[in-house]
Backbone atoms as SQL, in Angstrom:
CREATE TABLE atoms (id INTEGER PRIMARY KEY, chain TEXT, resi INTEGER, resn TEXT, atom TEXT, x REAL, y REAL, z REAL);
INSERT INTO atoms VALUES
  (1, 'A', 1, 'UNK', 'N', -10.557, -32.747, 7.906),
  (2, 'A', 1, 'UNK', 'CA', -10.555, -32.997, 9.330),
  (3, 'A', 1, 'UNK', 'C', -11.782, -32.332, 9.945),
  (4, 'A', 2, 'UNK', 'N', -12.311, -33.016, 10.752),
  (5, 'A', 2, 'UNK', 'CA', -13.230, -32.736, 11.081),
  (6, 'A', 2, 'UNK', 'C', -13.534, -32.024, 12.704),
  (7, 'A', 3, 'UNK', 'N', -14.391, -30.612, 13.139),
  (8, 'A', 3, 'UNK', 'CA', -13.478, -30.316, 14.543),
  (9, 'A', 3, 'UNK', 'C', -14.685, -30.106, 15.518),
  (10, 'A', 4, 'UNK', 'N', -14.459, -31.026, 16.563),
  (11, 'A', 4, 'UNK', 'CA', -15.363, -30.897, 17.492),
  (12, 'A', 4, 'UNK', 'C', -16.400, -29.672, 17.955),
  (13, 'A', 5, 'UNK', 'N', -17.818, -29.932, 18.006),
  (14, 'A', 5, 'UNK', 'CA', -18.436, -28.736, 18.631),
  (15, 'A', 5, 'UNK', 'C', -17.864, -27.721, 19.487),
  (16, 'A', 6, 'UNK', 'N', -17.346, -28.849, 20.460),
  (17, 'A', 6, 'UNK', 'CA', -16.756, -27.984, 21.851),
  (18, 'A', 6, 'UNK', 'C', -15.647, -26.896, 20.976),
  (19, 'A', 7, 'UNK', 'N', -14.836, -27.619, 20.392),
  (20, 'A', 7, 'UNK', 'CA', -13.949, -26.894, 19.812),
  (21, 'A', 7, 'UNK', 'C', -14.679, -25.814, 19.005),
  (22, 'A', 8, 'UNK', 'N', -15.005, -25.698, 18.173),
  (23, 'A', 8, 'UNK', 'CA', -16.045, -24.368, 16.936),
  (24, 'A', 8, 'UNK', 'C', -16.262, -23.431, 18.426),
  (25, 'A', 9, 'UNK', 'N', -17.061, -23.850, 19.766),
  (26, 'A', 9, 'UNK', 'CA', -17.704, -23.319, 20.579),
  (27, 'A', 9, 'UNK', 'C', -16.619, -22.488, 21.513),
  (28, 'A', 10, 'UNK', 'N', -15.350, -23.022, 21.650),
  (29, 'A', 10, 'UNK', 'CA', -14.247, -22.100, 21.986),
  (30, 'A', 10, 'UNK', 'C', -13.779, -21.109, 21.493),
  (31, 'A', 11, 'UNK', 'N', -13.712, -21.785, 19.776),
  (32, 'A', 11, 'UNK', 'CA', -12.711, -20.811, 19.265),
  (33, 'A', 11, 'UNK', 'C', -14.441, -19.493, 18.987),
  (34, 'A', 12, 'UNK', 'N', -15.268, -19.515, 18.912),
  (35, 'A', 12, 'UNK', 'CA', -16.565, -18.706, 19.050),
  (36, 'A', 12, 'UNK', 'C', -16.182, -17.590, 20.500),
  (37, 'A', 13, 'UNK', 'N', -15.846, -18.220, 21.189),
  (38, 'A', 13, 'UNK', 'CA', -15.551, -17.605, 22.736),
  (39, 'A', 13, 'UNK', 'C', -14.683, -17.008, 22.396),
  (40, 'A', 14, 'UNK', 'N', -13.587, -17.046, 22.084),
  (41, 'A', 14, 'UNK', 'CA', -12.019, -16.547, 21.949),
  (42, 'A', 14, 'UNK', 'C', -12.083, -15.219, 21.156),
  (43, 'A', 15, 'UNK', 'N', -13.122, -15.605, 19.887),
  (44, 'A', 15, 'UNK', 'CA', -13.223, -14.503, 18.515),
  (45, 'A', 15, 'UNK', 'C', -13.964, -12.970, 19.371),
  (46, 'A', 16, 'UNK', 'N', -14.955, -13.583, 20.672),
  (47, 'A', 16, 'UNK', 'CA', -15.835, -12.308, 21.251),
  (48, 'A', 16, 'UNK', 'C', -14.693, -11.770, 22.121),
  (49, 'A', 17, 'UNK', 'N', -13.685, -12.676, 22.677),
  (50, 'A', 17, 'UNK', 'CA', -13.028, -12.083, 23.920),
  (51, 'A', 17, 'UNK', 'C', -12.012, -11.630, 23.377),
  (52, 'A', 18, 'UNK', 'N', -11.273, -11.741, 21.633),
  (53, 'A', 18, 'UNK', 'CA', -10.595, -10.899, 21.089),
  (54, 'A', 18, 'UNK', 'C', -11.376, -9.785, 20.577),
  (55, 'A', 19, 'UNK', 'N', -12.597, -9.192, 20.605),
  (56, 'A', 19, 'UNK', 'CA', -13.099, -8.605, 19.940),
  (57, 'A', 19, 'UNK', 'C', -13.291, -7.454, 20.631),
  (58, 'A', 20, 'UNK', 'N', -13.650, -7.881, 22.522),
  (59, 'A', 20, 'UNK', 'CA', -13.680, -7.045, 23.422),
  (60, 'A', 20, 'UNK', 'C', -12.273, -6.467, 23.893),
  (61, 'A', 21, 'UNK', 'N', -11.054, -7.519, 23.386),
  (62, 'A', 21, 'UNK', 'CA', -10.225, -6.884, 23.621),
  (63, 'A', 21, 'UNK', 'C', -9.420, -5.938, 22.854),
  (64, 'A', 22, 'UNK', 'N', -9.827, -6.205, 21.009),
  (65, 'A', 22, 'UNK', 'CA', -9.761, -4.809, 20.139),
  (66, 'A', 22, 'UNK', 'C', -9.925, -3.569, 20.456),
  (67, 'A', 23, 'UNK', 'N', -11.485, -3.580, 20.831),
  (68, 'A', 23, 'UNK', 'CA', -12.654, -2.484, 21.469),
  (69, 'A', 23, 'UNK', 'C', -11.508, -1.787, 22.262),
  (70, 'A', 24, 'UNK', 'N', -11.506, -2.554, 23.588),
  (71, 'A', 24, 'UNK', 'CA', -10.499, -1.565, 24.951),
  (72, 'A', 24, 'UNK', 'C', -9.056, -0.953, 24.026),
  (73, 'A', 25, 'UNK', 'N', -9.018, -1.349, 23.511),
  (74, 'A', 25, 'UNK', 'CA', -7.217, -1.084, 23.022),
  (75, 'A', 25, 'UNK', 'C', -7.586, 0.230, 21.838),
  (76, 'A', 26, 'UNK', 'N', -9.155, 0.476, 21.430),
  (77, 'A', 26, 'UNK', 'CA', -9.360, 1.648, 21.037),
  (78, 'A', 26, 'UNK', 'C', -9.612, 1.313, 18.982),
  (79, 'A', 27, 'UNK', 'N', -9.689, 0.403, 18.816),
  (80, 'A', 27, 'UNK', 'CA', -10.270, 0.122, 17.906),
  (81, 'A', 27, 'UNK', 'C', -11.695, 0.388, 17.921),
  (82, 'A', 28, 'UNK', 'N', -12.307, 0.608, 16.381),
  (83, 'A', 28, 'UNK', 'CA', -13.297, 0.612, 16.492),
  (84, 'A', 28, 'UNK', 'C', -14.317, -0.536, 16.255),
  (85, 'A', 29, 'UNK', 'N', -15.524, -0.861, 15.910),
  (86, 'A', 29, 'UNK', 'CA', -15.817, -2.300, 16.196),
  (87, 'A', 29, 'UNK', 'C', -15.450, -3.082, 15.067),
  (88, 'A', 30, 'UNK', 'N', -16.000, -2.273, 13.605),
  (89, 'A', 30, 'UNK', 'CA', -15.605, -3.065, 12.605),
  (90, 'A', 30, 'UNK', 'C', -14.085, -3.543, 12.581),
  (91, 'A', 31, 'UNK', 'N', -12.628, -2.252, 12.593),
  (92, 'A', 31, 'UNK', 'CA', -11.614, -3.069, 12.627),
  (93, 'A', 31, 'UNK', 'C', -11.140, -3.734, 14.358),
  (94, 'A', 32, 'UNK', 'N', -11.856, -4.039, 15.502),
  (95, 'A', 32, 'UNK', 'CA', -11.673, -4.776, 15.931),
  (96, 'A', 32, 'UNK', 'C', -12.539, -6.443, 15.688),
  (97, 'A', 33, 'UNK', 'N', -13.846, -6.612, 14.727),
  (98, 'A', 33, 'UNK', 'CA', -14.150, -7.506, 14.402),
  (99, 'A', 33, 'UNK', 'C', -12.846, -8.103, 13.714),
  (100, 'A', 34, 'UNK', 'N', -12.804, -7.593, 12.615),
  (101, 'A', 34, 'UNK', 'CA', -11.818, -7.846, 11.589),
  (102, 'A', 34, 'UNK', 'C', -10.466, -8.519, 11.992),
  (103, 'A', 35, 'UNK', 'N', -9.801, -7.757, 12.838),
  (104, 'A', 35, 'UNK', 'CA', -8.585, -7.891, 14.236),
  (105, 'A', 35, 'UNK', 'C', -9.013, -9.746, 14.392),
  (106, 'A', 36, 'UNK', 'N', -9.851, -9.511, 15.522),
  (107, 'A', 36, 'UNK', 'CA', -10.810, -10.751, 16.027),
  (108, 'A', 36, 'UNK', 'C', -10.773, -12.071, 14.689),
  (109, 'A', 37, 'UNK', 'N', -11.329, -11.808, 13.786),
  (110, 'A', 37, 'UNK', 'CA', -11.897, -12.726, 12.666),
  (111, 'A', 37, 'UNK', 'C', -10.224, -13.329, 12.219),
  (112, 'A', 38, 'UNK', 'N', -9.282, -12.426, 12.005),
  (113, 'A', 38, 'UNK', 'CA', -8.011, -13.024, 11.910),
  (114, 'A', 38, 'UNK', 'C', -7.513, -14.042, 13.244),
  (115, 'A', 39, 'UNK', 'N', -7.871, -13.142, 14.134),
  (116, 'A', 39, 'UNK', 'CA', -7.154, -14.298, 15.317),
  (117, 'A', 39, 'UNK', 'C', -7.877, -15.365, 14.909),
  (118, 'A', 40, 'UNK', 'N', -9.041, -16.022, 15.384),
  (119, 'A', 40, 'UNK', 'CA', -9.663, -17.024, 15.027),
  (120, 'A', 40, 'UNK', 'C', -9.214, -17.646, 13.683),
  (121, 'A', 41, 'UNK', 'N', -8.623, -17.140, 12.802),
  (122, 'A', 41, 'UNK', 'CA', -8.239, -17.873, 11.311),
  (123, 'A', 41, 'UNK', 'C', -6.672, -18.606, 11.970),
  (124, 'A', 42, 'UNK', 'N', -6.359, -17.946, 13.100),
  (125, 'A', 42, 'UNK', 'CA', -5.123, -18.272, 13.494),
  (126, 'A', 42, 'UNK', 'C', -5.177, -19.256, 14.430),
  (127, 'A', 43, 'UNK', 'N', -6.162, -19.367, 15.335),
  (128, 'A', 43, 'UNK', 'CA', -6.597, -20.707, 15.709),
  (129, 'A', 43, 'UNK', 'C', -7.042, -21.866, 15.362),
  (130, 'A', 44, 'UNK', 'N', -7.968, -21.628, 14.460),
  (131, 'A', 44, 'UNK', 'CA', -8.121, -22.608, 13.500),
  (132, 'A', 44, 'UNK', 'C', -7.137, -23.278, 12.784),
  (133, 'A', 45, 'UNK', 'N', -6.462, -22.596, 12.102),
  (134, 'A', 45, 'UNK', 'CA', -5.287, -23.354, 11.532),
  (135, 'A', 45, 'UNK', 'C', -3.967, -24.172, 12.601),
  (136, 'A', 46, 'UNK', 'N', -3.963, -23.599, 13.790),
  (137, 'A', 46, 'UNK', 'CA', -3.227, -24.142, 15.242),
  (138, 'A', 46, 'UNK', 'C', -4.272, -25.991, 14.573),
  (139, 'A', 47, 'UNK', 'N', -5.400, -25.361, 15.120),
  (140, 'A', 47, 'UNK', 'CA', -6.018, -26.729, 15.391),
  (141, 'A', 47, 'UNK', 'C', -5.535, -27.893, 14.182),
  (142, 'A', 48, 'UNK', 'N', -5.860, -26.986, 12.926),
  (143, 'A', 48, 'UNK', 'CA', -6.391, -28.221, 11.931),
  (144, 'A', 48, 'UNK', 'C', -5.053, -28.879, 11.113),
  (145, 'A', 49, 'UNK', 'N', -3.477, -27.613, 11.781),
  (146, 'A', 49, 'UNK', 'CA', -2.449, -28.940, 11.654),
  (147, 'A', 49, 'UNK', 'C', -2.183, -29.985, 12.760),
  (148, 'A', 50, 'UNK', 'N', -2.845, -29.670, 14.015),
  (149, 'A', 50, 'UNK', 'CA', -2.967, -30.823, 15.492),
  (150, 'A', 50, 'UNK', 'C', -2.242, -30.171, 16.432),
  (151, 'A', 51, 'UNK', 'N', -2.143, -28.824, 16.321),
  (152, 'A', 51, 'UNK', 'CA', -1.862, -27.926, 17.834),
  (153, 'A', 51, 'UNK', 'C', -3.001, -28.366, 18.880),
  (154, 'A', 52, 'UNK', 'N', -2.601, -27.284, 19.585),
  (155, 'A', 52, 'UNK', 'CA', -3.211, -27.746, 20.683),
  (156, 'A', 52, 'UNK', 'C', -3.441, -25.926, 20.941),
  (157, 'A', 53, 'UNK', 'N', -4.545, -25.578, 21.484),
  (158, 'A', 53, 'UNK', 'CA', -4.775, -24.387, 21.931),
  (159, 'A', 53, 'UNK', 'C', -3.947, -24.167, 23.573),
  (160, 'A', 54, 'UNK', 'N', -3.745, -22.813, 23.671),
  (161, 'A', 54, 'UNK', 'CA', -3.144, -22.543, 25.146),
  (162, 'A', 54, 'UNK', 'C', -3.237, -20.774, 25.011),
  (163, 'A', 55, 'UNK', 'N', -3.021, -20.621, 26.194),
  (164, 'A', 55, 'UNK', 'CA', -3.605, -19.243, 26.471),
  (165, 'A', 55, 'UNK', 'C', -2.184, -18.117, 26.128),
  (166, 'A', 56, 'UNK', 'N', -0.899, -19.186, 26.482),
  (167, 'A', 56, 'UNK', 'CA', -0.234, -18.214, 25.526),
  (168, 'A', 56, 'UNK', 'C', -0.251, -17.958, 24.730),
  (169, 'A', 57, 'UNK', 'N', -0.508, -19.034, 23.679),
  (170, 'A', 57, 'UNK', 'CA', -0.505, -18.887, 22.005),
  (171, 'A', 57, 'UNK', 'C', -1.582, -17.746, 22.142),
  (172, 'A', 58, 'UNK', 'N', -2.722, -17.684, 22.246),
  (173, 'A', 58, 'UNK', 'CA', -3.731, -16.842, 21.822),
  (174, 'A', 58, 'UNK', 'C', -3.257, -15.686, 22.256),
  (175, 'A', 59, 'UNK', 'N', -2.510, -15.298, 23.725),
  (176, 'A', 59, 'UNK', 'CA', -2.054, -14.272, 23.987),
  (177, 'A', 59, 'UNK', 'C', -1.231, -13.341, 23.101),
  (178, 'A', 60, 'UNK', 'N', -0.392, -14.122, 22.592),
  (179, 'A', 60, 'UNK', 'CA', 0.441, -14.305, 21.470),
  (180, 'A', 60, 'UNK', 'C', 0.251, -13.568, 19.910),
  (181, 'A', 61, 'UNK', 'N', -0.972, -14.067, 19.683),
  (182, 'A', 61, 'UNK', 'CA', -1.940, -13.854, 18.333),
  (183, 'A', 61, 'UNK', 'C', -2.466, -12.098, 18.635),
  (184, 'A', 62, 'UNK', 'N', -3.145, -12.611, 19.998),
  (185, 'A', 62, 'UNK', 'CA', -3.817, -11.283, 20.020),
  (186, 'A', 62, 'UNK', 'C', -3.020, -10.008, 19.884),
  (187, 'A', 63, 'UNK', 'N', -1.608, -9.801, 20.473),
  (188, 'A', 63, 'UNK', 'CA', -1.179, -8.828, 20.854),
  (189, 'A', 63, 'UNK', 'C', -0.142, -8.860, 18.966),
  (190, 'A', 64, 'UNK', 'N', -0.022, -9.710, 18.757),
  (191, 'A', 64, 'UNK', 'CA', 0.649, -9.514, 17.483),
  (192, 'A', 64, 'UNK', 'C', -0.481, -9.151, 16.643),
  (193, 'A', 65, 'UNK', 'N', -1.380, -9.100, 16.224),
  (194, 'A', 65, 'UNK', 'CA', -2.644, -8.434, 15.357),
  (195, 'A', 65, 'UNK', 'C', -2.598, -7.215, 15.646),
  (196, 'A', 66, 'UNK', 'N', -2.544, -6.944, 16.921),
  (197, 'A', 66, 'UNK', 'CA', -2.760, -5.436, 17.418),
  (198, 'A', 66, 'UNK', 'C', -1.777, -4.796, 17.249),
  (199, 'A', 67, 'UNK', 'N', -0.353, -5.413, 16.996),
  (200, 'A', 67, 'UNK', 'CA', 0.448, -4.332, 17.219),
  (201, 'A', 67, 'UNK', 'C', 0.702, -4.224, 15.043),
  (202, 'A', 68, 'UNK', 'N', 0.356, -5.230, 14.563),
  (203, 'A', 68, 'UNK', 'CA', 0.475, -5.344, 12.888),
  (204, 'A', 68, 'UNK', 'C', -1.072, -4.289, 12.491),
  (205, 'A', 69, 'UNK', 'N', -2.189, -4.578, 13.139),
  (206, 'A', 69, 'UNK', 'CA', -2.669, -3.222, 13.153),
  (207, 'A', 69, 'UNK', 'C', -2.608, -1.954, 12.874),
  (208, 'A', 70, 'UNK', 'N', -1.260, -1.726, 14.275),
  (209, 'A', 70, 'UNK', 'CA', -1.304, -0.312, 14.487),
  (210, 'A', 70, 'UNK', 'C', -0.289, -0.193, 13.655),
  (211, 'A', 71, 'UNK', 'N', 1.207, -1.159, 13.106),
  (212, 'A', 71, 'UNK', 'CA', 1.892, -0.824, 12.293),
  (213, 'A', 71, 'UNK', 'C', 0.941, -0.199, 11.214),
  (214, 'A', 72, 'UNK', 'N', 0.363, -1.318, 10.162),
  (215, 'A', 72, 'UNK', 'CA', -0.725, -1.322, 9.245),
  (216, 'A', 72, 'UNK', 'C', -1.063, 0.341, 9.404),
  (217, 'A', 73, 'UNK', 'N', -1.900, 0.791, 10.012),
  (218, 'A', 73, 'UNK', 'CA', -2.310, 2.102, 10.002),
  (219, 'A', 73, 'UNK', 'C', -1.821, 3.166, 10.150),
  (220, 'A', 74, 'UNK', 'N', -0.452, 2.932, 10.586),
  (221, 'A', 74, 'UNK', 'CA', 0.568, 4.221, 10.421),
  (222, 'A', 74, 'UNK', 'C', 1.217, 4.119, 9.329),
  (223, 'A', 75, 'UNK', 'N', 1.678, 2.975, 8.491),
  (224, 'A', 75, 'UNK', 'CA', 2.278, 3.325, 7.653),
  (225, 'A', 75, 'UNK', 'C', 1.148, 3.018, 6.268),
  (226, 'A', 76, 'UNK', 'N', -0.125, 2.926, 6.192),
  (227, 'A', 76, 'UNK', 'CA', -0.710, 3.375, 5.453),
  (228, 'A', 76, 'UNK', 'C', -0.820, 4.667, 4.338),
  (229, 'A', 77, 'UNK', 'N', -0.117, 6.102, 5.389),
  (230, 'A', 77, 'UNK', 'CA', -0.062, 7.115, 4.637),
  (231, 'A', 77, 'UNK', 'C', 0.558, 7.471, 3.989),
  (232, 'A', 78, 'UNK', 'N', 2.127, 6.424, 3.927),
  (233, 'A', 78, 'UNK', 'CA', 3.049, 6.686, 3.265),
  (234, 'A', 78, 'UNK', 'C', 3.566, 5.510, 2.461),
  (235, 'A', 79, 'UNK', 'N', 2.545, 4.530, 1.995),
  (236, 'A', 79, 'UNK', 'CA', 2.613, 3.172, 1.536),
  (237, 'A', 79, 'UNK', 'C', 1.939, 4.030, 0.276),
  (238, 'A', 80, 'UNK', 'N', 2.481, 3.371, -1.117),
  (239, 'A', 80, 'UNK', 'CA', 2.105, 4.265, -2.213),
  (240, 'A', 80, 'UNK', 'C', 0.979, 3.250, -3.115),
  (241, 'A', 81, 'UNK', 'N', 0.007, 3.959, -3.343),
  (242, 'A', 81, 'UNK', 'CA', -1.318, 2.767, -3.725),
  (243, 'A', 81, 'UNK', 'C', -0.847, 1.650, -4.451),
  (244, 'A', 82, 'UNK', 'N', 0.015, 2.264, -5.661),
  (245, 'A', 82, 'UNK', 'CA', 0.649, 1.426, -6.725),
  (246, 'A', 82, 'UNK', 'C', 1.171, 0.227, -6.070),
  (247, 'A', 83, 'UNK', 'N', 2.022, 0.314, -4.882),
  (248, 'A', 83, 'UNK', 'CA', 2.532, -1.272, -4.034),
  (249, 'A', 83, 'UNK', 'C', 1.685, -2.208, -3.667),
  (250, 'A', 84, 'UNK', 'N', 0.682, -0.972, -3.031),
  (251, 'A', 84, 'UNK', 'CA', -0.263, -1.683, -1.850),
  (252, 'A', 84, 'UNK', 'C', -1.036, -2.635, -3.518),
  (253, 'A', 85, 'UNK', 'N', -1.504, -1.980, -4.490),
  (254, 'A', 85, 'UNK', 'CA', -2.315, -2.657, -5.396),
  (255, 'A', 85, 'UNK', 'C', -1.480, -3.689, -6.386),
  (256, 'A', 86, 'UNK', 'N', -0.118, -3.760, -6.189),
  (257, 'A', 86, 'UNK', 'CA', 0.550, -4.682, -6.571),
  (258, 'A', 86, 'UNK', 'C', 0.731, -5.912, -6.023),
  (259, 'A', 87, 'UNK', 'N', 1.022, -5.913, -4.165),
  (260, 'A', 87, 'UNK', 'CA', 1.205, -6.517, -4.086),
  (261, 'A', 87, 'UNK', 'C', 0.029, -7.335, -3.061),
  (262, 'A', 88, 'UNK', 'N', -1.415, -6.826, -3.994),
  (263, 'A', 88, 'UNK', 'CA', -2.123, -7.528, -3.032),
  (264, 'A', 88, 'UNK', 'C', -2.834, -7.178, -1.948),
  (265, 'A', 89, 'UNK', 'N', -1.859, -6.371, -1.103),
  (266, 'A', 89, 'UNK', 'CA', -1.828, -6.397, -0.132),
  (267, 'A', 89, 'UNK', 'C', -1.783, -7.709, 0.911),
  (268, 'A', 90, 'UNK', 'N', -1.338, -8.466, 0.387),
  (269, 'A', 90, 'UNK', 'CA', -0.911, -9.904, 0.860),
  (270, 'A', 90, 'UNK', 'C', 0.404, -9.391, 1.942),
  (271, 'A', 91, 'UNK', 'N', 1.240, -8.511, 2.033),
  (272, 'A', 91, 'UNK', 'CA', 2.163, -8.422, 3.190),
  (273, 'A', 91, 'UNK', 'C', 1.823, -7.574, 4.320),
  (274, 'A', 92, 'UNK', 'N', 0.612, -7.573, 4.375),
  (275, 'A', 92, 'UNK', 'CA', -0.271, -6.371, 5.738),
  (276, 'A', 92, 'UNK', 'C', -0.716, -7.573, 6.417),
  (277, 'A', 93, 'UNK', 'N', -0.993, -7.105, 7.345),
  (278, 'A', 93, 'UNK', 'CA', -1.491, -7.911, 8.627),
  (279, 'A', 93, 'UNK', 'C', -0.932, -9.420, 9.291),
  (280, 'A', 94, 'UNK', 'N', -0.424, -9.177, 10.395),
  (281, 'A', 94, 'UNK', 'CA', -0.896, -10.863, 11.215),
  (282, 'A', 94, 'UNK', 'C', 0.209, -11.642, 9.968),
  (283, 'A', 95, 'UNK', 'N', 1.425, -11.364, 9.288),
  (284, 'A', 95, 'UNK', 'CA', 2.159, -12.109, 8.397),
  (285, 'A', 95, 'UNK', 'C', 3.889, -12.439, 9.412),
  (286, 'A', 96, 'UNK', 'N', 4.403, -11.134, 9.488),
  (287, 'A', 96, 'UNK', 'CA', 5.826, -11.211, 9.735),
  (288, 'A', 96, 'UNK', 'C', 5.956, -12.202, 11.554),
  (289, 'A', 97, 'UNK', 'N', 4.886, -12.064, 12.122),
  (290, 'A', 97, 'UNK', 'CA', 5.388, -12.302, 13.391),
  (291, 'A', 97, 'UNK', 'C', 4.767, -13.556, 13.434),
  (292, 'A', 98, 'UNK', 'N', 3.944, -14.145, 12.826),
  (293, 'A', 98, 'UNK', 'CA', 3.952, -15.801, 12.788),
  (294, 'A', 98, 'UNK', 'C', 4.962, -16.738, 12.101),
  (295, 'A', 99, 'UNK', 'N', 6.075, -16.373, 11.638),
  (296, 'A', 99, 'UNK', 'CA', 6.982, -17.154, 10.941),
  (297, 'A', 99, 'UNK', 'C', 7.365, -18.460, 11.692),
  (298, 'A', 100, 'UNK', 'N', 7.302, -18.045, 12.916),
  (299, 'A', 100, 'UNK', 'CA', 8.037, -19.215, 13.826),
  (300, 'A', 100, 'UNK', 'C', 6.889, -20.139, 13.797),
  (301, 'A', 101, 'UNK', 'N', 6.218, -20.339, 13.214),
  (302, 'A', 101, 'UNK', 'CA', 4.821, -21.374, 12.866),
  (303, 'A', 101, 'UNK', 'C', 5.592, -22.915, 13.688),
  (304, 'A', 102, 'UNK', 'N', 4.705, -23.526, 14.241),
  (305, 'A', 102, 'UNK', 'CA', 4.922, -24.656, 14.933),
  (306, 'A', 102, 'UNK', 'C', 4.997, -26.022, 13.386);
């Protein structure tokens, strides 16, 4: 599928205005890029099964990254390498609170 300029040129907009909104919330830039680079993987995929973008959804995305984030980094210290390197780390980030997938 193929996705309109305008479209690439939004979700481009969205990735800086999640990025500035990492930043304020006290991230630093790399893990608010990172933060950011997921939302956008999360728009993209909205699009390319035939969502439709809206400002809740993104609202949505953003504040669920941030708060899987801050989970993510608190329980980092007591997550034991052996799991984390078992399982990937495929169950960190931006996973549990998208289930309700459209």
């Amino acid at each position: 599928m193929e996705i309109a300029k305008e479209m690439l040129d939004t979700l481009e907009q969205l990735f800086h205005q999640a990025k500035r909104f990492f930043q304020r919330k006290g991230l630093n830039e790399q893990d608010a890029e990172d933060c950011a680079a997921e939302v956008r993987l999360h728009l993209l995929k909205l699009i390319l099964r035939g969502g439709t973008l809206s400002n809740t959804y993104f609202q949505r995305v953003l504040h669920g990254c941030l708060s899987d984030f801050i989970e993510q980094t608190q329980s980092l210290s007591i997550l034991p390498l052996e799991y984390a390197d078992l399982h990937g780390g495929t169950h960190l980030r931006c996973r549990h609170w998208l289930s309700w997938r459209h």
